[in-house]
SEZARO-721295 format. One record per residue (C-alpha): x, y, z. Coordinates in steps of 0.001 Angstrom, whole numbers, padded with zeros to 6 digits, always signed. Layout:
REM SEZARO-721295
XYZ;...
//
This chain:
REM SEZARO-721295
-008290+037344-025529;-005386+036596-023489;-006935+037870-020295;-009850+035148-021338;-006924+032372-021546;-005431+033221-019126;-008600+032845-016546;-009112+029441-018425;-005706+028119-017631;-005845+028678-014537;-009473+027009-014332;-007489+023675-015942;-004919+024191-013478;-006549+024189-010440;-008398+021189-011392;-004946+019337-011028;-003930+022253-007707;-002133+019600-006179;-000310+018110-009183;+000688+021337-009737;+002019+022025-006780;+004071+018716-006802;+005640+020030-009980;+006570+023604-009308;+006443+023821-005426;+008192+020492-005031;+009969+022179-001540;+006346+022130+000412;+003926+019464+001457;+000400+019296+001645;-001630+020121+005453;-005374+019220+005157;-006949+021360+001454;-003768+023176+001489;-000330+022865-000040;+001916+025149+002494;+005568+025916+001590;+007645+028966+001964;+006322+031444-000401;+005700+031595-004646;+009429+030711-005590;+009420+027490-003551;+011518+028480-000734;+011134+026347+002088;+008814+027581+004806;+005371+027982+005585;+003891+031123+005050;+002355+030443+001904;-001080+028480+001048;-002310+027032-001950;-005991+026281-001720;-006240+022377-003212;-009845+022064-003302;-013256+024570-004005;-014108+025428-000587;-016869+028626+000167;-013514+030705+000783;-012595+030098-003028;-011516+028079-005888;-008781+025632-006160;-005404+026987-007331;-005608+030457-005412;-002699+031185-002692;-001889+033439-000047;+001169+034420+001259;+001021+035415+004871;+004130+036753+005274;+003976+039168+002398;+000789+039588+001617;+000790+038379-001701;-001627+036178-003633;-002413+034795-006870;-003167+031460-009073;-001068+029405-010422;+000121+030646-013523;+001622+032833-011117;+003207+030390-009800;+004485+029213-013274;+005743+032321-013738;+007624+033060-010325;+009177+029219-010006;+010568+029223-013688;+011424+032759-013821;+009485+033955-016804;+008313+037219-017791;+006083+036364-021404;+002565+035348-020790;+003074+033582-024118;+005759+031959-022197;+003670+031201-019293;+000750+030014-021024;+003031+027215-023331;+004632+025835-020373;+000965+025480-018671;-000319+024041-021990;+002333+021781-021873;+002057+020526-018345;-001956+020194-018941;-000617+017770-021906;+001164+015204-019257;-000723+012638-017564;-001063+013515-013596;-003327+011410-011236;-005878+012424-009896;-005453+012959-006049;-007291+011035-002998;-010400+012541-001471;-008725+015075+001143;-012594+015377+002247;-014203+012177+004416;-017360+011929+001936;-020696+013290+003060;-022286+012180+006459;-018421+010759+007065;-016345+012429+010317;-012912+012591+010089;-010831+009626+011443;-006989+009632+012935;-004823+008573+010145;-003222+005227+010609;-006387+003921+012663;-008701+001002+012260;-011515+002989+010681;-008760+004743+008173;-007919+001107+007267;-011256+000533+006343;-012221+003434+004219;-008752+003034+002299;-009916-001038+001776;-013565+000417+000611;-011865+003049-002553;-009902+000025-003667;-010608-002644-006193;-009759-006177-007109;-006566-007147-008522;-007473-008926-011579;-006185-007837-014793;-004055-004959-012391;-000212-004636-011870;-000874-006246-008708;-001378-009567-010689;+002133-008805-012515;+003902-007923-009494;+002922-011215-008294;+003819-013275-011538;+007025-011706-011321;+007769-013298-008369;+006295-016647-009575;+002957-016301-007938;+000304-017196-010030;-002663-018994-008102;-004267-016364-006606;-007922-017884-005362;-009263-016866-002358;-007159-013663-002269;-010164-011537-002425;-008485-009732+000895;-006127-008389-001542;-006891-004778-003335;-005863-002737-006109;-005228+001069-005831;-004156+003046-008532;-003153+006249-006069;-001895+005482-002633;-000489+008082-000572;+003302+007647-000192;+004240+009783+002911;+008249+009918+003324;+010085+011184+006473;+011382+013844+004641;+009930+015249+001567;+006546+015831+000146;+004069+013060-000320;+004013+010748-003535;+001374+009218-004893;+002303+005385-006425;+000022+002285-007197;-000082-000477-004531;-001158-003758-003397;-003317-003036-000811;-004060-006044+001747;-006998-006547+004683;-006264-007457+007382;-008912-009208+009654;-009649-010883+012759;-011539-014245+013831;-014670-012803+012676;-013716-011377+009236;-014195-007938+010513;-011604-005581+008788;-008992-004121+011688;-006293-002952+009577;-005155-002763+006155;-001036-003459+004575;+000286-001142+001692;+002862-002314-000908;+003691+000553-002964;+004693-000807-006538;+006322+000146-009040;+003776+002141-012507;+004399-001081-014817;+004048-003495-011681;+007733-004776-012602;+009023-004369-008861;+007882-002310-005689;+008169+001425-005773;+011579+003011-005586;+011154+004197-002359;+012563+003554+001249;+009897+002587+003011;+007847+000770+000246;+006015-001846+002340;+003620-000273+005661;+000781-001371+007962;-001834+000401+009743;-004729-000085+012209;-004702-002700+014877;-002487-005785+013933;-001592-007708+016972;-003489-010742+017228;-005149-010217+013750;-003571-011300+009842;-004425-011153+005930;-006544-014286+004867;-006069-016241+002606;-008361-019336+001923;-011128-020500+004354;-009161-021929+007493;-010209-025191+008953;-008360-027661+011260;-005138-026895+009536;-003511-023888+008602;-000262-022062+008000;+000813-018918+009507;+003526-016965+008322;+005268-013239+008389;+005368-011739+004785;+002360-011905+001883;+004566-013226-000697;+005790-015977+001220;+002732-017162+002127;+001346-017130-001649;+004519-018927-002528;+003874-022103-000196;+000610-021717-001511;+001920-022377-005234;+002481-026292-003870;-000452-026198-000838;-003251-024262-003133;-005899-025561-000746;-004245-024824+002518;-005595-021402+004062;-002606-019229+004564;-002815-016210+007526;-000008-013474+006545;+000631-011964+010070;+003269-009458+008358;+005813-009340+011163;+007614-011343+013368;+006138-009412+016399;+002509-009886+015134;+003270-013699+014139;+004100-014567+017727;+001043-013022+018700;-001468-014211+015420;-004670-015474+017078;-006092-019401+016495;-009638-020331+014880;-011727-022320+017520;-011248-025244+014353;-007473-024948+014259;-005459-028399+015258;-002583-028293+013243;-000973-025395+012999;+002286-024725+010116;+004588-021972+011092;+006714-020744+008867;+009328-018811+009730;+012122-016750+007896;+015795-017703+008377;+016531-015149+010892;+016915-014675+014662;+013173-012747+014606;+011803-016185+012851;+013208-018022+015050;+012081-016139+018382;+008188-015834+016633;+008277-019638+015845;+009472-020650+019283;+006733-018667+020869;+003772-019634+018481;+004753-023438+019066;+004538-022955+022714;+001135-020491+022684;-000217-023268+020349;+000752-025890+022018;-001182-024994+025251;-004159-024425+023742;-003611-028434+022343;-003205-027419+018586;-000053-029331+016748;+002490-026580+016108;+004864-027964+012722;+007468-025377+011951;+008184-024858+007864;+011866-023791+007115;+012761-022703+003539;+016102-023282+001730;+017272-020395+001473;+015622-017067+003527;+012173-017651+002447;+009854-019555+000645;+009860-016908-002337;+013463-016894-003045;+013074-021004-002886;+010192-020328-005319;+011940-018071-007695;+015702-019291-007395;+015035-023598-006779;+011747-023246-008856;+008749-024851-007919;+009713-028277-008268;+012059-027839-005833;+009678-025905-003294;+007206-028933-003660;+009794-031291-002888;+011425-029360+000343;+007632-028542+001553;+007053-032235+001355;+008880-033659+003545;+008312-031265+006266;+004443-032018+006166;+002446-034407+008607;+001706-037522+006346;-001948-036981+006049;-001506-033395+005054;+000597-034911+001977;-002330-036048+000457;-005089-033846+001349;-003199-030740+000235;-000703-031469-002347;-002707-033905-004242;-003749-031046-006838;-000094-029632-007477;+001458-033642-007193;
//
């Protein structure tokens, strides 16, 4: 009987290998199907593999130490990393792990008829845009409440995913939900994607250092946001953007994400009034002074947009929206008074 539960806890277990590993061999970090760390105590190294996924070698949850020669499952790991000696022991504190809720992890495998791609490229953008899913009714939505955002049309380049890959400098990788963001060029084809890692509940970004990232080719290219026409806005950061959109809800908005990529953010063939807005800081003001003068060669208006305080969001969250309205207002051309800010008036 206990051999028989024994097999079958280990079964449950490496259906959640990598979870697992997380937990009890929190000193190593995945490579590829395999979790590699020192050896079956977590000591720092890497001699030792844990196999993550069924592959025609063998099951999920079985390791090899190549140092030592020693291999297992991982109740033996269980065992080793907390020091037990009981099976009774062993088997409780797998039960009880089992109990706890543990996401599932991303495919490690491209799926079938799929080739690997290099991670952080165009294509990877694209596949991590195709496993996401809208935000409505998701912690993206109260993320963005939080911060007073609440009109969210024509955000459909904006994604929900419940696991995204956190990779730190140092450290093992984390799994958190984010807000995940397209990003696109003239012709709405996909060239890179944005990650905001956020906090479980949505209340905040994810406690982590690096909890905003971009990947796949950005220069020249932006988020979307709204159909653009003959006037647009372009701006560095998603929230900002959404937050002039709270008083301009039918002005298309292009979140370039940086200052670099804002200098460089590409024009429709429509396009002949251009806002910029900047952030109060010497990188706003060097990406504003070089869009006005790239814009203004190729004969399209160039009207900088200059919050109150050091962006639109903190204007929208500390002033309130009144106060937005009023201090977008009288920065607009006349015309674009009426024609945009007749809804929110």
């Amino acid at each position: 009987m206990a051999r028989q539960n024994a097999s079958e806890l280990a079964h449950r277990l490496g259906r959640q290998a990598e979870a697992v590993c997380h937990h009890y061999l929190s000193n190593g970090q995945r490579q590829g199907n395999y979790w590699q760390v020192g050896d079956v105590r977590n000591t720092e190294g890497r001699s030792m593999f844990v196999r993550l996924r069924d592959t025609p070698k063998g099951p999920a949850g079985k390791w090899n130490d190549a140092a030592t020669g020693e291999h297992g499952d991982l109740l033996d790991v269980i065992r080793e990393t907390l020091g037990l000696i009981d099976f009774a022991d062993i088997a409780e504190e797998a039960r009880t792990f089992l109990s706890l809720p543990h996401p599932e992890p991303e495919p490690a495998l491209p799926r079938r008829g799929m080739s690997p791609v290099p991670s952080g490229s165009a294509e990877a953008a694209r596949r991590l845009i195709a496993i996401t899913q809208p935000i409505t009714g998701t912690i993206v939505q109260t993320y963005l409440r939080g911060r007073g955002i609440t009109l969210l049309h024509g955000c459909g380049g904006l994604r929900f995913h419940p696991r995204c890959y956190y990779k730190p400098e140092d450290g093992p990788t984390e799994i958190w939900p984010a807000m995940i963001a397209a990003v696109t060029d003239l012709n709405d084809k996909i060239t890179g994607a944005h990650r905001t890692w956020l906090a479980p509940d949505g209340s905040d970004k994810a406690p982590i250092d690096t909890p905003r990232k971009a990947m796949g080719d950005l220069l020249g290219n932006a988020v979307r946001i709204g159909v653009p026409g003959s006037v647009m806005a372009a701006g560095e950061g998603i929230e900002t953007m959404l937050s002039l959109r709270q008083v301009l809800p039918d002005m298309a908005m292009a979140p370039a994400l940086s200052a670099a990529h804002l200098a460089g953010i590409l024009f429709p063939p429509t396009l002949r009034r251009l806002y910029i807005v900047r952030d109060d800081d010497s990188a706003g003001d060097g990406a504003r002074d070089m869009l006005i003068e790239r814009a203004n060669a190729d004969g399209i208006e160039a009207i900088p947009l200059s919050p109150a305080l050091g962006d639109f969001n903190e204007d929208l969250r500390l002033l309130g929206i009144d106060a937005l309205r009023a201090g977008v207002r009288v920065q607009l051309a006349p015309e674009d008074v009426a024609r945009f800010m007749s809804l929110a008036a």
